[in-house]
MIVEX-83515 format. One line per field, with one value per residue (C-alpha): residue number from 1; residue in one letter; y, x, z. Coordinates in nm, 4 decimals. Layout:
// residues N
num	NUM/...
residuo	A/...
v	Y/...
u	X/...
w	Z/...
//
This chain:
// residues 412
num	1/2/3/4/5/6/7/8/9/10/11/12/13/14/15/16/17/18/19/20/21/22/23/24/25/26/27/28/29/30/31/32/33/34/35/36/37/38/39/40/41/42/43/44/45/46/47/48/49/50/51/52/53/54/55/56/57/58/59/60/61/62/63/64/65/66/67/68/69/70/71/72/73/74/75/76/77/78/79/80/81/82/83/84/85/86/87/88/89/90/91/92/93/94/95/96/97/98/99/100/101/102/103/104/105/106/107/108/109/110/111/112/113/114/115/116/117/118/119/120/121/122/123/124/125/126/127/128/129/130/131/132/133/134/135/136/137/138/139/140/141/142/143/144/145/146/147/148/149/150/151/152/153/154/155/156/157/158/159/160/161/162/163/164/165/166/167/168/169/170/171/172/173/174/175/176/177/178/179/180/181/182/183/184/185/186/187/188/189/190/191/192/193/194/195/196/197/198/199/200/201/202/203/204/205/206/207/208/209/210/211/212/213/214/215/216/217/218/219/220/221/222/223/224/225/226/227/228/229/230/231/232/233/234/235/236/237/238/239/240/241/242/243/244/245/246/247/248/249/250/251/252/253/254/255/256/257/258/259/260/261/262/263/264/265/266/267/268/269/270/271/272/273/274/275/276/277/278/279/280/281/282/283/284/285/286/287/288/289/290/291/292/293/294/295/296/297/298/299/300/301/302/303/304/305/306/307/308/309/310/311/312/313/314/315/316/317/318/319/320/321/322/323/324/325/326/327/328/329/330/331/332/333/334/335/336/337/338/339/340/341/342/343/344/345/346/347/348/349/350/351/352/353/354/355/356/357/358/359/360/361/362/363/364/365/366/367/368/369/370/371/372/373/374/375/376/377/378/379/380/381/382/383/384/385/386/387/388/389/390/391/392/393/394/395/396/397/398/399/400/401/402/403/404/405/406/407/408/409/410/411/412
residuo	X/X/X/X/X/X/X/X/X/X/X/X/X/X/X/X/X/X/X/X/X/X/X/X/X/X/X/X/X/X/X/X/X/X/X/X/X/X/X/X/X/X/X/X/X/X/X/X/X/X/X/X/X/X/X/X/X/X/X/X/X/X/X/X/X/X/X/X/X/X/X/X/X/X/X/X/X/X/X/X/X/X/X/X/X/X/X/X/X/X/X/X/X/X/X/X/X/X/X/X/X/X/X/X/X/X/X/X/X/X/X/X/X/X/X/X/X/X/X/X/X/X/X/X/X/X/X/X/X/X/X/X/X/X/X/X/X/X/X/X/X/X/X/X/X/X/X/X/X/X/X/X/X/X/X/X/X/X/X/X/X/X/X/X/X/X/X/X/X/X/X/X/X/X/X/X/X/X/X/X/X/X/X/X/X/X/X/X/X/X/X/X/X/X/X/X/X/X/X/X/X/X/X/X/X/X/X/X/X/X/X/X/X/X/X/X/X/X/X/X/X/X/X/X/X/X/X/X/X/X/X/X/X/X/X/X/X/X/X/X/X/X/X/X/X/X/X/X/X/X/X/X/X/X/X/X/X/X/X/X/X/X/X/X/X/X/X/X/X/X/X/X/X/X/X/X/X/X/X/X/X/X/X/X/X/X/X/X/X/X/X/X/X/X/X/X/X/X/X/X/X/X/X/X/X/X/X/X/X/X/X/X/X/X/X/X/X/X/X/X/X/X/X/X/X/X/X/X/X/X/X/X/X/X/X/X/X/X/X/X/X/X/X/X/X/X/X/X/X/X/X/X/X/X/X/X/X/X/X/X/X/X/X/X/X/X/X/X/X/X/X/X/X/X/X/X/X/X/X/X/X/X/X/X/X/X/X/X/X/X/X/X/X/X/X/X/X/X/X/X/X/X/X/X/X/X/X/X/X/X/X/X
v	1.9176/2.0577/2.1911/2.0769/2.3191/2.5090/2.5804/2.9398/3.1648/3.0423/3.2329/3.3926/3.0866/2.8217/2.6853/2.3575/2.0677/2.0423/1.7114/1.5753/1.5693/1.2454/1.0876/0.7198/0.7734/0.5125/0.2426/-0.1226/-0.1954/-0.2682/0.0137/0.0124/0.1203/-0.1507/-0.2870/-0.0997/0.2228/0.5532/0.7797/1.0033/1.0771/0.9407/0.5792/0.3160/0.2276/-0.0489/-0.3592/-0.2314/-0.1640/-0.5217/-0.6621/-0.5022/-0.5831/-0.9483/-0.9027/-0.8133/-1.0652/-1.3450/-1.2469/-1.1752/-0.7608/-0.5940/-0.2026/-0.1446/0.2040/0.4741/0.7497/1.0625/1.0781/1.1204/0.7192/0.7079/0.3835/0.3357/-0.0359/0.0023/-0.2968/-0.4948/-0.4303/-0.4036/-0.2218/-0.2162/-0.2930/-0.5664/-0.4886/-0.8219/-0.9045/-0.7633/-0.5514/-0.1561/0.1189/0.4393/0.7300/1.0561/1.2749/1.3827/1.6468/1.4232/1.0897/1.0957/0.7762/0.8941/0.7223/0.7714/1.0006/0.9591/0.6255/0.5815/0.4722/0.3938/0.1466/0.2136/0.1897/-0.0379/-0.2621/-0.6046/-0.9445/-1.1482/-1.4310/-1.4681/-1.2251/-1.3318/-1.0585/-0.7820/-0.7594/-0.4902/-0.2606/0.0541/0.3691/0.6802/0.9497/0.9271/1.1659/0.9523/1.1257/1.0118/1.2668/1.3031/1.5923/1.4115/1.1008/0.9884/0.8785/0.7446/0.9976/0.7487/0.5813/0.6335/0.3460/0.5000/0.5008/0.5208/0.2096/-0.0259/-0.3075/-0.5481/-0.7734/-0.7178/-0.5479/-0.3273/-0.1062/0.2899/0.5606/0.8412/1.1428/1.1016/1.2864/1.1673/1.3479/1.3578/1.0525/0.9573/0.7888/0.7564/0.8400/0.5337/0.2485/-0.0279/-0.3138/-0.4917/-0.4535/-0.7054/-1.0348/-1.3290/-1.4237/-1.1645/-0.9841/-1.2539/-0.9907/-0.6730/-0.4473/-0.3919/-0.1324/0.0862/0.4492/0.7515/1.0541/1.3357/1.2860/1.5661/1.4604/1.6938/1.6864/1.3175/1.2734/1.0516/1.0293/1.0801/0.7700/0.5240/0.2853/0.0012/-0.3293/-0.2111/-0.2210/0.0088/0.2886/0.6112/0.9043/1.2156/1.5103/1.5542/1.8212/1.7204/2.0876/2.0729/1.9667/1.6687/1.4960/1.3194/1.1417/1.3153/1.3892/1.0942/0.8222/0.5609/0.3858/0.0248/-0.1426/-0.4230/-0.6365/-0.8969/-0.5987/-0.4506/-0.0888/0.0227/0.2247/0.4590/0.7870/1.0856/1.3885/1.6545/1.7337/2.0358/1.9940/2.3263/2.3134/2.6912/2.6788/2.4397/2.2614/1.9405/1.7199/1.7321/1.4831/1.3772/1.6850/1.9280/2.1138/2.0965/2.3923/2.2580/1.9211/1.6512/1.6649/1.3281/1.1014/0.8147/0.6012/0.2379/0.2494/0.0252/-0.2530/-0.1056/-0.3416/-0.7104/-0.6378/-0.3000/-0.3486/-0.1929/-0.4015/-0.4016/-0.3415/0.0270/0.2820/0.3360/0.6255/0.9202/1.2694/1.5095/1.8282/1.8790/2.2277/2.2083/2.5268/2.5252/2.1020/1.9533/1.6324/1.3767/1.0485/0.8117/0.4490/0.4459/0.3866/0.4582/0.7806/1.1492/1.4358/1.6344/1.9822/2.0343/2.3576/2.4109/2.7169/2.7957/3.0811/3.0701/3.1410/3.2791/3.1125/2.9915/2.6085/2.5488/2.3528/2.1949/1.8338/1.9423/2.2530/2.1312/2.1892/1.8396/1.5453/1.2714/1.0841/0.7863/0.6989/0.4497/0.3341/0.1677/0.0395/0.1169/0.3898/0.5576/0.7122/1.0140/1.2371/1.5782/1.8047/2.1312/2.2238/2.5462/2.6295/2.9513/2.9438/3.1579/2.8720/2.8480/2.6066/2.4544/2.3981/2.0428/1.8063/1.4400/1.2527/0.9472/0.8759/0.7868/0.8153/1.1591/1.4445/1.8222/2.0121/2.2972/2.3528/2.7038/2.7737/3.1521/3.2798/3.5148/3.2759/2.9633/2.7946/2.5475/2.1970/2.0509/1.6969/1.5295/1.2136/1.2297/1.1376/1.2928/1.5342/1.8698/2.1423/2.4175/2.5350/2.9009/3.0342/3.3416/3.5196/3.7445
u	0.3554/0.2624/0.5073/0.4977/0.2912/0.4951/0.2160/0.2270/0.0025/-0.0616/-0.0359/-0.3847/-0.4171/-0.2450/-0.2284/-0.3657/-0.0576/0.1413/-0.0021/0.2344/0.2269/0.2994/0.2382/0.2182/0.4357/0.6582/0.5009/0.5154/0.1234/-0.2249/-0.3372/-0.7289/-0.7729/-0.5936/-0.8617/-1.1507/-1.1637/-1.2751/-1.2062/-1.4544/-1.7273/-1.9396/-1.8864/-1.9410/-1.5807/-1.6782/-1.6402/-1.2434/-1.1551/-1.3334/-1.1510/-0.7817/-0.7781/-0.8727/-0.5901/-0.3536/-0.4110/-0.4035/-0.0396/0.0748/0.1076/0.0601/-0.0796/-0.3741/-0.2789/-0.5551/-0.4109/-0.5312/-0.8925/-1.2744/-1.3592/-1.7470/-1.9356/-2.2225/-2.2536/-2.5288/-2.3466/-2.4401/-2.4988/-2.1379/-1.9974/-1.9464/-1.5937/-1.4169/-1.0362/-0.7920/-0.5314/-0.1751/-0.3505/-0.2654/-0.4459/-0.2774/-0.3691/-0.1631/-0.2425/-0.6027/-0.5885/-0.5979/-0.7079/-1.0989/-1.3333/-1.6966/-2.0596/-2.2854/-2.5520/-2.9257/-2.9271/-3.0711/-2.8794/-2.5659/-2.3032/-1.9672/-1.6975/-1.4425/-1.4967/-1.3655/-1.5675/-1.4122/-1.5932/-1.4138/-1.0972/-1.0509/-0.7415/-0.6743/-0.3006/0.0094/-0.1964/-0.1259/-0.3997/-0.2437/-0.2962/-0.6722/-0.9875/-1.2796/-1.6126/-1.9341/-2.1317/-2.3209/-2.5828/-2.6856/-2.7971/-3.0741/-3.1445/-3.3030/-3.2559/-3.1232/-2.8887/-2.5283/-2.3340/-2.1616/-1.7978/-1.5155/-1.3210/-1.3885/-1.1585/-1.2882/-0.9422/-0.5736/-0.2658/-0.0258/-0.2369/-0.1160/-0.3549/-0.1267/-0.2494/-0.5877/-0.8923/-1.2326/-1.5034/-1.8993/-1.9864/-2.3014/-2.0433/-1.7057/-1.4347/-1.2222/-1.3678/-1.1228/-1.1956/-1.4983/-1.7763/-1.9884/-1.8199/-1.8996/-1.5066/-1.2285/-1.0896/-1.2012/-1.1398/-0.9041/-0.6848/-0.2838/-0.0779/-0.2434/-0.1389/-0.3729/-0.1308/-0.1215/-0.4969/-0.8081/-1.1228/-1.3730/-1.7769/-1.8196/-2.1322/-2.0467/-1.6493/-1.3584/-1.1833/-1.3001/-1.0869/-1.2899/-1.0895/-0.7622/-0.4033/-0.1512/-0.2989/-0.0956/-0.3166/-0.1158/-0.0817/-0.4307/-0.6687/-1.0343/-1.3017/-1.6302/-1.9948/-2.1050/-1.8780/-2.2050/-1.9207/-1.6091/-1.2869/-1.1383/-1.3743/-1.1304/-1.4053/-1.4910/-1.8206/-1.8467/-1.6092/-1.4644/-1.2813/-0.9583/-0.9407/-0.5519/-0.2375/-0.3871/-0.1874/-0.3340/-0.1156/0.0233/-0.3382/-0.5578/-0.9019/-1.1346/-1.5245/-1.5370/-1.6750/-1.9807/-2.2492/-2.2768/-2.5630/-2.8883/-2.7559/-3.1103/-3.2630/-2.9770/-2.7787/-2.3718/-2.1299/-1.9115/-1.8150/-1.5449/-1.1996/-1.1100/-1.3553/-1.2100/-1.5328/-1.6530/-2.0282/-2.3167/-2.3189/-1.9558/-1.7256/-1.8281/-1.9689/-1.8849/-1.4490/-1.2543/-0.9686/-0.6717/-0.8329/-0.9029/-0.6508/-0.2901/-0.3489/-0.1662/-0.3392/-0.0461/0.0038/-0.3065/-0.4780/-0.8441/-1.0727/-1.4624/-1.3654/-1.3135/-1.1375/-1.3462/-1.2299/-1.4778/-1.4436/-1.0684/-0.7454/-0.3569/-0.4311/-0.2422/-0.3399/-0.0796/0.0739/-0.2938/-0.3914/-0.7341/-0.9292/-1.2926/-1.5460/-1.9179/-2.1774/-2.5281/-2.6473/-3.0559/-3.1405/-2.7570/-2.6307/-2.3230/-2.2407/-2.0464/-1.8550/-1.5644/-1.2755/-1.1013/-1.3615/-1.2646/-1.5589/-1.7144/-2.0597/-2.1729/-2.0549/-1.7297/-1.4641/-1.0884/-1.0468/-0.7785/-0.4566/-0.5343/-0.2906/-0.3728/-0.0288/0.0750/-0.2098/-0.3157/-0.7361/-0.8860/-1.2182/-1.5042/-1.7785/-1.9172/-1.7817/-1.4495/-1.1735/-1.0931/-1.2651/-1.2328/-1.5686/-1.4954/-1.1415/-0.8892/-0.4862/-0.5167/-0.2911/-0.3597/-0.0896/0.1107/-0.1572/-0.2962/-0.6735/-0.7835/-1.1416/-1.3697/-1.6094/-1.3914/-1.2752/-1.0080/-0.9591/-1.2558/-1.2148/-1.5690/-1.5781/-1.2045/-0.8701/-0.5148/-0.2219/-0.3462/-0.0760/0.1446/-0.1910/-0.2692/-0.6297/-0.6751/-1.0387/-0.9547
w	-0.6054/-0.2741/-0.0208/0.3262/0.5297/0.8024/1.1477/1.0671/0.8767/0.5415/0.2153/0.0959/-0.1565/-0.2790/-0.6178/-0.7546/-0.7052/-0.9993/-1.1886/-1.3040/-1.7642/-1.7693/-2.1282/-2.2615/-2.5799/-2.6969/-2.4726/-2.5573/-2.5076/-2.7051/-2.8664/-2.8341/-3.1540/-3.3595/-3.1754/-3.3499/-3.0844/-3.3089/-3.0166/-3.1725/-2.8863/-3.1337/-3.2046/-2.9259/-2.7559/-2.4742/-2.7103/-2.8324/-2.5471/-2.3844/-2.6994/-2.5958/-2.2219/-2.3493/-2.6301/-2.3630/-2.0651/-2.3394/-2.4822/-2.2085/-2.2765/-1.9413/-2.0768/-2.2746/-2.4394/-2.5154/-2.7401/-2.7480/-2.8285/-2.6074/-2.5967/-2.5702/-2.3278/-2.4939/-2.3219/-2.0146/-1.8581/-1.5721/-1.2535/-1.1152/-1.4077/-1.7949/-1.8419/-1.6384/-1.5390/-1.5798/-1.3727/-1.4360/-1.7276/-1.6893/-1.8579/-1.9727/-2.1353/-2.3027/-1.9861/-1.8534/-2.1146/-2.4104/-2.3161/-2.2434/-2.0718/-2.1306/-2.0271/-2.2574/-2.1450/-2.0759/-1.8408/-1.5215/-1.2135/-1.4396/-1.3452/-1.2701/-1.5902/-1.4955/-1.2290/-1.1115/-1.1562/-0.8608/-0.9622/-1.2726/-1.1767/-0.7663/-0.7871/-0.9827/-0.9056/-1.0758/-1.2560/-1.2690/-1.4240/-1.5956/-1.7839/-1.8339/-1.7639/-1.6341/-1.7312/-1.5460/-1.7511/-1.4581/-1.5730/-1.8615/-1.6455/-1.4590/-1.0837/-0.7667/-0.4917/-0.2503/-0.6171/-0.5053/-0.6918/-1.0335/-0.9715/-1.2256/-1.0973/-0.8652/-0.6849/-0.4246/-0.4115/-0.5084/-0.4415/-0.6207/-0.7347/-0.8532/-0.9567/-1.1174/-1.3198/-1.3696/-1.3471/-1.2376/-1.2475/-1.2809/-1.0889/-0.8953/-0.6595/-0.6128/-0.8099/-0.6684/-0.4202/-0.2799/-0.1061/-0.0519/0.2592/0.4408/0.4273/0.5776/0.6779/0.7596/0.4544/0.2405/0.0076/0.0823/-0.1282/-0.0144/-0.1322/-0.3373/-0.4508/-0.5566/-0.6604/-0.8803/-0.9753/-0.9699/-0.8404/-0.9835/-0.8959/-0.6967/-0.5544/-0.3124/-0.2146/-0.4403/-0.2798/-0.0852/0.0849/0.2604/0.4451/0.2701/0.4292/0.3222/0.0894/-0.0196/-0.0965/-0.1929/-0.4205/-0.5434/-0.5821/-0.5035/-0.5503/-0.7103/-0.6090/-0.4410/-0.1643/0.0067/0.2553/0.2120/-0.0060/0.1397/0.2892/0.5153/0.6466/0.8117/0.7820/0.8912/1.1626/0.9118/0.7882/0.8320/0.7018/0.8648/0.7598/0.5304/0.4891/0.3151/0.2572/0.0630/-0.0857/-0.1687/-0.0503/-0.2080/-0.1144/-0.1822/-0.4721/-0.5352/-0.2918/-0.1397/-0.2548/-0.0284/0.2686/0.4916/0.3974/0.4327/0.1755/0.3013/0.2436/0.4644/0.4249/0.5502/0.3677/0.5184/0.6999/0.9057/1.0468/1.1579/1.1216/1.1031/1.3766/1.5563/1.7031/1.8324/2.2191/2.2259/2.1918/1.9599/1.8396/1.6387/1.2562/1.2615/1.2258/1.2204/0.9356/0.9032/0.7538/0.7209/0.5366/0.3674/0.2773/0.3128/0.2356/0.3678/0.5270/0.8319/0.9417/1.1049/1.3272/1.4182/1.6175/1.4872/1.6794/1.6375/1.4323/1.3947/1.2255/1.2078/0.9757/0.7938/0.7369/0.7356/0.6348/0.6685/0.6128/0.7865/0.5345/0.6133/0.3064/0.3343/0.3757/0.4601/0.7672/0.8499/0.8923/1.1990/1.3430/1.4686/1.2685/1.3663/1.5294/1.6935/1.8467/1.9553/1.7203/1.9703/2.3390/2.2693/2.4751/2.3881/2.1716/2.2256/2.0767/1.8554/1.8207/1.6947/1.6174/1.4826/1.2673/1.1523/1.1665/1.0726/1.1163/1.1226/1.2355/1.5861/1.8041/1.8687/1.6317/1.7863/1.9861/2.1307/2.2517/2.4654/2.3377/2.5920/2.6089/2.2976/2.2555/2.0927/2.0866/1.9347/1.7162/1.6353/1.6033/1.4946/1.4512/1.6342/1.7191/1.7343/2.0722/2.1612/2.2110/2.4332/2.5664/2.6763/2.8220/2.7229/2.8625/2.7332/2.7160/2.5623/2.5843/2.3786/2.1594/2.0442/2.0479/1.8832/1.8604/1.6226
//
């Protein structure tokens, strides 16, 4: 796992976190292939496995075991998704390693894998995923330039939900999306208490987790690098105001954009993209007033490599022990979302944002521009943090109000 980051000069490189080798021997569960799985690559998989989770919920068997083997979706699905997750049902795997989910290859604008049918399943409650690679095949598909909605599992409503040694990778969306956007009625459908840990996130197009009107959500020793990242690493975001998107913590991760592009984002190509994106978008608040369902998250302790951290319309939020590292790149037709190295802003003209606290992080950077910045946020703090780069400045407040002491600027 990874070691809490001291504020002090960080080691040349760090290695990926140790996922953890956590197997599915010995468990008491359906075995999808005394269910007709081959676990070839070659023979269609989506009906066994349909046929095991259904196996499973009916006696009352709470994991759907897939032993080692590369389980090929042939199944195009509908438009939600292919395979529908049951309540109380877990799926586990023999490690990432072993265990392989595959789509099928050659289909245009796919559908995510698993996925949950709320009309039928209004809660997908206790499960827990392990031990399973999650392969979007994404080079062998097809798609709409603006086609963003391939994810490897999706959950609109439940709680109790763990994500543990897993991969996910090659999707034309997210790896992981929780919670549900655009209601009509507040959180009329919202996930609580979910964990993401130990995973790799690997080539996303659009964000390797998603967390949308959740509360409570643990995101922590994982190791997102590749391509893609349209959004971010991380996407804690709010859409809509009968949502409540709060106390989401995201530590302990590696975040490497080094190697690999982001996808072409309104005509840009993106080197350097957002680790962890905290926003409320679309219409904003109701009249302009921020209220009580944004924020309270907590991004600690992360290494992040060619990334930023970015705050938007949120309130009740630190950032605190991240180290983040960054290179400028004189590469042709590339631009950068943003420069600063930390952003806290305002999208629109809100009243009442306030209460960012930005502590003892370490940013070497070699962009223009400043390492942090707050844009009409009142009551923040920045301080003891250390920001190194020739070109980099300090902390700039505009429009701002707050404490902002104890910080080290280096232009060196």
């Amino acid at each position: 796992m990874l070691q809490l980051l001291a504020v002090q000069k960080p080691a040349a490189d760090q290695l990926k976190p140790n996922v953890v080798s956590a197997v599915a021997k010995d468990l008491d569960g359906i075995n999808v292939k005394d269910h007709g799985a081959k676990g070839d690559g070659i023979d269609d998989d989506t009906q066994a496995i349909k046929d095991a989770i259904v196996f499973a919920r009916a006696n009352n068997v709470s994991i759907v075991y897939l032993p080692e083997g590369r389980y090929l979706i042939k199944d195009a699905g509908t438009k939600p998704g292919v395979i529908k997750l049951a309540n109380g049902i877990s799926l586990a795997g023999d490690g990432p390693t072993k265990s392989h989910i595959v789509l099928s290859g050659g289909r245009k604008n796919p559908v995510s894998i698993f996925y949950q049918e709320w009309r039928e399943e209004p809660s997908v409650d206790n499960v827990t995923i392990r031990g399973i690679d999650f392969d979007g095949n994404l080079s062998r598909q097809k798609f709409d330039a603006e086609y963003q909605f391939c994810h490897a599992l999706s959950i609109n409503n439940g709680r109790n939900i763990e994500v543990e040694n897993c991969k996910f990778q090659g999707f034309r969306g997210d790896g992981l999306l929780f919670g549900d956007t655009f209601e009509q009625t507040l959180n009329a459908r919202i996930v609580s208490n979910v964990r993401v840990h130990d995973c790799e996130f690997y080539n996303i197009y659009r964000e390797g987790t998603m967390f949308c009107c959740v509360n409570g959500a643990w995101f922590y020793n994982n190791w997102i690098h590749g391509s893609g990242y349209l959004v971010g690493g991380v996407d804690i975001e709010r859409h809509s105001a009968n949502e409540t998107v709060t106390n989401v913590s995201v530590y302990n991760n590696l975040f490497d954009f080094r190697n690999g592009f982001g996808p072409v984002e309104r005509g840009r190509i993106i080197k350097y993209r957002r680790a962890v994106t905290i926003g409320y978008f679309y219409e904003g608040y109701c009249n302009g007033t921020a209220d009580s369902l944004s924020g309270h998250h907590n991004i600690h302790n992360n290494r992040i490599y060619q990334g930023q951290i970015d705050c938007f319309g949120h309130l009740n939020v630190k950032i605190s022990r991240n180290t983040i590292i960054n290179t400028f790149e004189k590469l042709k037709g590339v631009l950068h979302v943003s420069t600063p190295a930390i952003n806290v802003s305002d999208a629109r003209c809100t009243v009442g944002l306030k209460n960012v606290a930005i502590d003892s992080n370490y940013i070497r950077s070699a962009i223009p521009g400043n390492g942090i910045v707050f844009y009409k946020y009142k009551q923040v703090n920045a301080r003891y943090n250390i920001l190194k780069g020739k070109n980099l400045e300090g902390v700039m407040l505009i429009n701002s109000e707050g404490a902002v002491h104890s910080n080290i600027t280096q232009n060196n």
